[in-house]
C-alpha positions as CSV (number, residue, x, y, z in Angstrom):
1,X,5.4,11.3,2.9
2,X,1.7,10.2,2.6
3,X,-0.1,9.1,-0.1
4,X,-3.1,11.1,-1.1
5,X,-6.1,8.8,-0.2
6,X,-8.2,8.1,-3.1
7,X,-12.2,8.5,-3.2
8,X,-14.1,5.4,-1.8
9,X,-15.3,5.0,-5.7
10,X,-12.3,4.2,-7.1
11,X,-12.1,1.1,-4.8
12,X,-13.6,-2.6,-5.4
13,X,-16.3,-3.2,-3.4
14,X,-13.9,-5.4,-1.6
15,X,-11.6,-2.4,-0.9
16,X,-14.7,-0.5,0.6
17,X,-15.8,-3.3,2.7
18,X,-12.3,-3.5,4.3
19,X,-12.4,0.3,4.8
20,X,-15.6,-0.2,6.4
21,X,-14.2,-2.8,9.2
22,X,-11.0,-0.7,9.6
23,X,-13.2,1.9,10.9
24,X,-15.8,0.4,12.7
25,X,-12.4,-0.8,15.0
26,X,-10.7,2.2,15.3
27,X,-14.2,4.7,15.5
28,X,-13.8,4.4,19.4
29,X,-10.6,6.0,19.3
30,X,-10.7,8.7,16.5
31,X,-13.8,10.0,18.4
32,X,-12.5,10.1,21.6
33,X,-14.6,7.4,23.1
34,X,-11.4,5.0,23.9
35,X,-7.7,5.0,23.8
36,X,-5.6,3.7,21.2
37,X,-4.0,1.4,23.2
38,X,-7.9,0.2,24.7
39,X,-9.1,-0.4,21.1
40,X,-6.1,-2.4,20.0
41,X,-6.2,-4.9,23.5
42,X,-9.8,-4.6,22.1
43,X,-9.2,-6.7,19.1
44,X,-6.1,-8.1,19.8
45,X,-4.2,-6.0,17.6
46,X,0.0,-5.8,18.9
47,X,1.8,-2.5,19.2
48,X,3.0,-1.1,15.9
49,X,0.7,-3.2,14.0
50,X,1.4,-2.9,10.0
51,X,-2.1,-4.0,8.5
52,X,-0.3,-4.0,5.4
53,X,2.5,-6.6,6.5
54,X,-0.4,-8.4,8.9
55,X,1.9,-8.3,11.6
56,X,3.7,-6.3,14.4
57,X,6.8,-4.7,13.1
């Protein structure tokens, strides 16, 4: 089950800057502007990427 997401002011500055990047990647693709798969050969990112882990599962 997912976690509920918490307001961007309970997060560090830190935390809201890496929100920031997260989205400016995958923007293309949540509006409909590129495929998944074309934003992650974009940046390089593998298949089943966990952010969390920093590397493919």
């Amino acid at each position: 089950m997912a976690q509920a997401a918490l307001p961007l002011t309970a997060l560090s500055e830190a935390q809201r800057t890496q929100a920031l990047e997260r989205w400016e990647i995958i923007r293309p693709a949540v509006e409909k502007h590129a495929s998944q798969a074309q934003v992650a050969r974009t940046h390089d990112i593998p298949p089943q990427y966990d952010p969390t882990l920093g590397q493919a599962l």
